[in-house]
C-alpha beads as a LAMMPS data file, in Angstrom:
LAMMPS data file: protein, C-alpha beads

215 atoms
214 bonds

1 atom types
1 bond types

-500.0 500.0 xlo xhi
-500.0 500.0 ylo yhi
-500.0 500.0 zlo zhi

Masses

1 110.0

Atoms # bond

1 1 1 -451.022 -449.481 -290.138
2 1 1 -449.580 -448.845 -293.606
3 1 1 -448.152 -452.804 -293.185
4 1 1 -451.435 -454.222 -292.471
5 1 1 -452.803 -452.178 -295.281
6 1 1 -450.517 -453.145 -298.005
7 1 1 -450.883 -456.905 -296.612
8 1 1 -454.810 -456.748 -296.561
9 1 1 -454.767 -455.136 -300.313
10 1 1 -452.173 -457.532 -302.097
11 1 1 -455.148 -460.599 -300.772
12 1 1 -457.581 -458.591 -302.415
13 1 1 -458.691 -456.277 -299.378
14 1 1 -457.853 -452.155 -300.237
15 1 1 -459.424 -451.263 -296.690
16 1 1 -457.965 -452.193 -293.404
17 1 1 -459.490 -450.870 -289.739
18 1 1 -457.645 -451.866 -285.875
19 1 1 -459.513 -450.915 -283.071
20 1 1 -458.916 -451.876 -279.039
21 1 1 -460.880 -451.226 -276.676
22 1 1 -460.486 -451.644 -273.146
23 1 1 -463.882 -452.167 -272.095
24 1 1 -466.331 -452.985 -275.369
25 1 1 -469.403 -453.277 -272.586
26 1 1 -470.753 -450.855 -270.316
27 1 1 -472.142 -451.832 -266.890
28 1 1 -475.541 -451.903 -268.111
29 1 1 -474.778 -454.363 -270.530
30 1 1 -474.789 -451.741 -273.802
31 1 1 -471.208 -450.849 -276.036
32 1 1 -468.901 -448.391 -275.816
33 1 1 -468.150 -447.243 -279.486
34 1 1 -464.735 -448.202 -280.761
35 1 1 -462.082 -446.126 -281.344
36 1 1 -460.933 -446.839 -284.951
37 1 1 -457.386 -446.392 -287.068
38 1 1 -458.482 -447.189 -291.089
39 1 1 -456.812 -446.873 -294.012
40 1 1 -458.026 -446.041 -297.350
41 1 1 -461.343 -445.671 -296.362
42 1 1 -463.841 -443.266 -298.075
43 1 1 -463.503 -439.444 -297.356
44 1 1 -465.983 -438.110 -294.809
45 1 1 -467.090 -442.205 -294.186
46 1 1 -467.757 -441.636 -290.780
47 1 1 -469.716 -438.235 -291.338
48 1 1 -472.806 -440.130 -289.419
49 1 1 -471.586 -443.238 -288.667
50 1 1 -471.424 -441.825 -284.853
51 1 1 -475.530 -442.696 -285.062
52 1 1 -474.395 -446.386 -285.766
53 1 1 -471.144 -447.131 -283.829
54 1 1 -472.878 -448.917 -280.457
55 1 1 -474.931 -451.179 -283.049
56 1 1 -472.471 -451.970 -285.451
57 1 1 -473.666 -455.851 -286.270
58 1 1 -469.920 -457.070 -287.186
59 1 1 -468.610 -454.981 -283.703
60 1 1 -471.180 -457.111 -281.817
61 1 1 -471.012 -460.401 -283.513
62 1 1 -466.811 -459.882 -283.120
63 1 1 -467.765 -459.639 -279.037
64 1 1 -468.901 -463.145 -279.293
65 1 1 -466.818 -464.742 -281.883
66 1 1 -464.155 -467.373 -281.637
67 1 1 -462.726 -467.112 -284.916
68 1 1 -463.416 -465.001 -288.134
69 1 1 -466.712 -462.954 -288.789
70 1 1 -468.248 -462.644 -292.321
71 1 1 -470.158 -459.835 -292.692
72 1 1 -472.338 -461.624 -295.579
73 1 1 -473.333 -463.779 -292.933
74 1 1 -473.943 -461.186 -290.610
75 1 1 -476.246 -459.504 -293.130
76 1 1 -478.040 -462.573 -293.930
77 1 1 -479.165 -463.117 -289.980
78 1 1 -482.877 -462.664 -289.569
79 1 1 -482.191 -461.419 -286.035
80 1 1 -480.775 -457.912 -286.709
81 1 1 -482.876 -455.114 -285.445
82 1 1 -483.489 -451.991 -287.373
83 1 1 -480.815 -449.912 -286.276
84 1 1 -478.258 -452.744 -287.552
85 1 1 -479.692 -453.444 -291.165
86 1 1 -479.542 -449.382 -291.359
87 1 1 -475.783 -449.369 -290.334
88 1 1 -475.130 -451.993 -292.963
89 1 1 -476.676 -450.263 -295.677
90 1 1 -475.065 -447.080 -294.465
91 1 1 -471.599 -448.842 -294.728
92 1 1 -472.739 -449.932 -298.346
93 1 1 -473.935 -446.712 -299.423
94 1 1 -470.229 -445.044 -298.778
95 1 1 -468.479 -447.826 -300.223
96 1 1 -468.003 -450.575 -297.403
97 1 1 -469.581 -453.092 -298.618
98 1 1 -467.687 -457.095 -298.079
99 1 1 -465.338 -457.532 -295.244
100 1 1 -463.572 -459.807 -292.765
101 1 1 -463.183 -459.206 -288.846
102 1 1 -460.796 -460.847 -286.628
103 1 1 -461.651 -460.358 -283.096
104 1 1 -458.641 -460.566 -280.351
105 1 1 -459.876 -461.373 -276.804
106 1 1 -457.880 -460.220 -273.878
107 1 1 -458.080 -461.689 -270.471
108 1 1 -459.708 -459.016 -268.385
109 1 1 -462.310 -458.102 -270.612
110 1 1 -460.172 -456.084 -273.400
111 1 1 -460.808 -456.190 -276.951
112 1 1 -459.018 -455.990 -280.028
113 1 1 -460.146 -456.428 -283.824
114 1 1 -458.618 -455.988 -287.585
115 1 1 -460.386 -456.097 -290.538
116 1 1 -460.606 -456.570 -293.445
117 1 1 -462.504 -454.966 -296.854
118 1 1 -463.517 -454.611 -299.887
119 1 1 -464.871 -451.697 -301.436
120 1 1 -467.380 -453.373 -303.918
121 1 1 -469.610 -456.462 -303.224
122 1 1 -467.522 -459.261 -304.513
123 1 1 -469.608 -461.788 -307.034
124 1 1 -467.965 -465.061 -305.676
125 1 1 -467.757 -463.746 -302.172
126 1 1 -468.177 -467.300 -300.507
127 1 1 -464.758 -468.609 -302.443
128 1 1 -463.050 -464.920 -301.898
129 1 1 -463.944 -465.958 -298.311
130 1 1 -462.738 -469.665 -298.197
131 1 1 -459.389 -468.991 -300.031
132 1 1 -458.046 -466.098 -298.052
133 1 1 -459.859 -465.879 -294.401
134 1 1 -457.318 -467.679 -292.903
135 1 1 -454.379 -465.906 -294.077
136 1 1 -456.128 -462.840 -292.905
137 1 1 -456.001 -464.450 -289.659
138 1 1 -452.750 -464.719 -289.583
139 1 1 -451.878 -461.444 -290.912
140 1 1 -454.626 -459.680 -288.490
141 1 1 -452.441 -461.791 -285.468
142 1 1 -449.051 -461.225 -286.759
143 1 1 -449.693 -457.362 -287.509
144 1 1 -451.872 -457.023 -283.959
145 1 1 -448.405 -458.366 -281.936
146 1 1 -446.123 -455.783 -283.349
147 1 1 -448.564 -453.025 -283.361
148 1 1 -450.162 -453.193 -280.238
149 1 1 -447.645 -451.660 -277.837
150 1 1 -447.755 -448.471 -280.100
151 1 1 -451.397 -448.247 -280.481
152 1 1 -452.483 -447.723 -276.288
153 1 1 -449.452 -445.801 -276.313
154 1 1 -450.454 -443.696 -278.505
155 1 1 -454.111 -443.928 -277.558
156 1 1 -454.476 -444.282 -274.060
157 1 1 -454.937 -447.967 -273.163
158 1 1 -458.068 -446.963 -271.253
159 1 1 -460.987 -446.083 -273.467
160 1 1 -463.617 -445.890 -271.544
161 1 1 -464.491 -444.176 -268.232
162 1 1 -462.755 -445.904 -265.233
163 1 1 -464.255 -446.936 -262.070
164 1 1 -464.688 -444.606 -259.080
165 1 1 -463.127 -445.661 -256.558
166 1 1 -467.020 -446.597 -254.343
167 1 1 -467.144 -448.270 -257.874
168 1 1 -464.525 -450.866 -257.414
169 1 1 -464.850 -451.384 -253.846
170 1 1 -468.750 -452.226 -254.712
171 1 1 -467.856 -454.572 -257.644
172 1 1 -467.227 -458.404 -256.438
173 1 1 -463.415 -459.497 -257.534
174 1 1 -463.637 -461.743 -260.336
175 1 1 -461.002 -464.519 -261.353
176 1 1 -459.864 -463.690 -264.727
177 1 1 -460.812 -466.656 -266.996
178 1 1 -458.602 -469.734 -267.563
179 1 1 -458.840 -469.679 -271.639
180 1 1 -456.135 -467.793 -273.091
181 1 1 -455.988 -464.076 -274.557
182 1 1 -457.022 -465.572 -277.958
183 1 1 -460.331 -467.861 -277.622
184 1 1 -460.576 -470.227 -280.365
185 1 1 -462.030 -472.901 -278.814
186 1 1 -465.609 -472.992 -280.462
187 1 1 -463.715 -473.101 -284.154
188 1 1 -461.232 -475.739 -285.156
189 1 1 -458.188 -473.768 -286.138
190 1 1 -455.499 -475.203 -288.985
191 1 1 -451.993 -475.843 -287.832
192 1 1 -450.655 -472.098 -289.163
193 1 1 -453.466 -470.330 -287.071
194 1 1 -453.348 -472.406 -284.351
195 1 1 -449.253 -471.270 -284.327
196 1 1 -450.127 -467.901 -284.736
197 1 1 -452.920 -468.040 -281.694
198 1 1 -449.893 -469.761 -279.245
199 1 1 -447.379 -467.017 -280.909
200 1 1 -449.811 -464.266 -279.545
201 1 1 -450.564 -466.076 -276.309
202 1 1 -447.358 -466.219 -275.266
203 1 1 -446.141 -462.756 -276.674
204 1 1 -449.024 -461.565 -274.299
205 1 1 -447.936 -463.012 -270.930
206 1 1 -444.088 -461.906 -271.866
207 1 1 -445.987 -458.347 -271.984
208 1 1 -447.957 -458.643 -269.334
209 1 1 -451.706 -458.213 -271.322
210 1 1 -452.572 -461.494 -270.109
211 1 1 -453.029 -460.720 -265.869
212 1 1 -455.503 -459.700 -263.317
213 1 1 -457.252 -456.337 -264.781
214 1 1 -460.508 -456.244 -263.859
215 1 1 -462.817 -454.977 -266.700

Bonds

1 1 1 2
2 1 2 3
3 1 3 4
4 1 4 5
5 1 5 6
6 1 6 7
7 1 7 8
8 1 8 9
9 1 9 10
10 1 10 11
11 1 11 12
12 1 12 13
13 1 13 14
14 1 14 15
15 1 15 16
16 1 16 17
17 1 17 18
18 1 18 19
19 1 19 20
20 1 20 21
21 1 21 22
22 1 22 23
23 1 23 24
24 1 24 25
25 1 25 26
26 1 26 27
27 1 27 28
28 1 28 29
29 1 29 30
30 1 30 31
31 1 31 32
32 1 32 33
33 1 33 34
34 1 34 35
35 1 35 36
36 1 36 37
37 1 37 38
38 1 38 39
39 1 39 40
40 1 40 41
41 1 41 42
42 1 42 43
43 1 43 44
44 1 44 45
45 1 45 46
46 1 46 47
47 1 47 48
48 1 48 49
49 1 49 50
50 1 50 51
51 1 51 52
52 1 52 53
53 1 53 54
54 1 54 55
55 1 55 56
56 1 56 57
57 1 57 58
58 1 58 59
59 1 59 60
60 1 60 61
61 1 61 62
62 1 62 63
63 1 63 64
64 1 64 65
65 1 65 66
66 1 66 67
67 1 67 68
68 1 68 69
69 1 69 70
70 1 70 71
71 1 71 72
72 1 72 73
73 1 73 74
74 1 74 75
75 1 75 76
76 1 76 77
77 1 77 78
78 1 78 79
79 1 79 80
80 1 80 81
81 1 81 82
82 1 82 83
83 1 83 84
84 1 84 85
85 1 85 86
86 1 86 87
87 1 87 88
88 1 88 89
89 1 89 90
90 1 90 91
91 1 91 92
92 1 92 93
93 1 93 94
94 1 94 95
95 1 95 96
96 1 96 97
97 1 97 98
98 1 98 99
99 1 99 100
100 1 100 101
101 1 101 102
102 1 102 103
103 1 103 104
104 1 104 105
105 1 105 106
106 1 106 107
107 1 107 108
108 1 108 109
109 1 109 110
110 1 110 111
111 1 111 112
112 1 112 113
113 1 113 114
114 1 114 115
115 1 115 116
116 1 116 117
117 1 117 118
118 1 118 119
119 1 119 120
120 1 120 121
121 1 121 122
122 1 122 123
123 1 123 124
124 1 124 125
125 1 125 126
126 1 126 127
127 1 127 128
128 1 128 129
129 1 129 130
130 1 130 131
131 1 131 132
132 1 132 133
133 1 133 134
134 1 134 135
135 1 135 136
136 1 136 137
137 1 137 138
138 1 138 139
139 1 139 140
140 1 140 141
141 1 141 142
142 1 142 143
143 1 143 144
144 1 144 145
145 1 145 146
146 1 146 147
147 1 147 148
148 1 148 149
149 1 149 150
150 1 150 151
151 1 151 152
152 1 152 153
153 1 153 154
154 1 154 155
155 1 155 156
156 1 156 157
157 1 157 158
158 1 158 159
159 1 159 160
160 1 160 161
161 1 161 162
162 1 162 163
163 1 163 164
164 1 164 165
165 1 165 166
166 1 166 167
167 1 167 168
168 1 168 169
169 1 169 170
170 1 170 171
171 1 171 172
172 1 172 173
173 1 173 174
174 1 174 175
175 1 175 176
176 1 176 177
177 1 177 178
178 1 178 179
179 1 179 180
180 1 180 181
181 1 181 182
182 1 182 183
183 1 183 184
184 1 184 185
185 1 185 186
186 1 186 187
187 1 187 188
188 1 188 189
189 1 189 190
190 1 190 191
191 1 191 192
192 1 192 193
193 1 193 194
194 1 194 195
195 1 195 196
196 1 196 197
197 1 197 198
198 1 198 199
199 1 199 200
200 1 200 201
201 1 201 202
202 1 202 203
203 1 203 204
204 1 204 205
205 1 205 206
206 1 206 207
207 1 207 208
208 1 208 209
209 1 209 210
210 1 210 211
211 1 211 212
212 1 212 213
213 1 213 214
214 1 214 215
């Protein structure tokens, strides 16, 4: 983590989170919280944040992004509910304000994201965002490759409950999809991401994270 974090800090980001997750969604639809590893994050951050985890807005708009997330547009979205705008002001109120998420898809259902922030609200966010959100990319991909293997070893790659065994013999197989462990496809990706999304691809399927795991 110290890598990413001196990385993230020297483009103008002092705060750098990883998280994977196995299964992000529950049966019933709802999140599993995410296990986090930050650096330089504010003492006792997460004194409450437990209220917040499931309905972190960036966690779920990560779930069903292609490419970067800004969290000013996240904020800006008139569809939040209540429990979301309150989890953004909590993150502003200890400090968290501007950040970047890079969400990792795994075939099978797994999740993995890096991010990204700053501790202040930046004043020319929008060109803080356009200059440096796709070297975070990269960085987020590059560090994510080397640091994976470590992280569920050290973790547990399984973070949430598994599946009786009635469970899976209830639960219809399922095909893992065709699109690759990193799905870009909605965003048109420059040549150095799009390198760094085949770079991960194929470091995946040499390490087996690409397969038939069911979710």
């Amino acid at each position: 983590m110290d890598s990413l974090s001196e990385k993230m800090s020297s483009l103008g980001f002092p705060l750098a989170l990883y998280t994977h997750i196995d299964n992000p969604r529950r049966p019933d639809g709802t999140y599993n919280p995410l296990p986090l590893t930050v650096r330089n994050f504010p003492k006792n951050w997460d004194r409450l944040w437990h209220r917040y985890s499931r309905m972190d807005p960036y966690y779920h708009a990560a779930i069903n992004s292609s490419y970067v997330v800004d969290w000013q547009k996240i904020r800006a979205r008139g569809e939040l509910c209540d429990v979301q705008h309150e989890a953004c002001h909590y993150l502003d109120d200890v400090g968290i304000s501007q950040g970047i998420t890079v969400p990792i898809h795994h075939h099978g259902g797994g999740f993995t994201a890096v991010s990204a922030i700053c501790a202040t609200s930046e004043t020319d966010w929008p060109l803080m965002f356009r200059q440096v959100s796709e070297q975070v990319f990269v960085t987020a991909h590059r560090f994510h490759d080397k640091y994976y293997g470590l992280y569920v070893s050290e973790n547990g790659e399984e973070q949430a409950s598994p599946l009786s065994a009635r469970e899976i013999a209830d639960t219809p197989s399922r095909k893992p999809p065709s699109s690759a462990c990193c799905n870009y496809s909605a965003t048109p990706l420059s040549g150095s991401c799009l390198k760094v999304a085949k770079e991960a691809e194929l470091a995946c399927r040499r390490e087996g994270r690409i397969g038939t795991k069911e979710q």
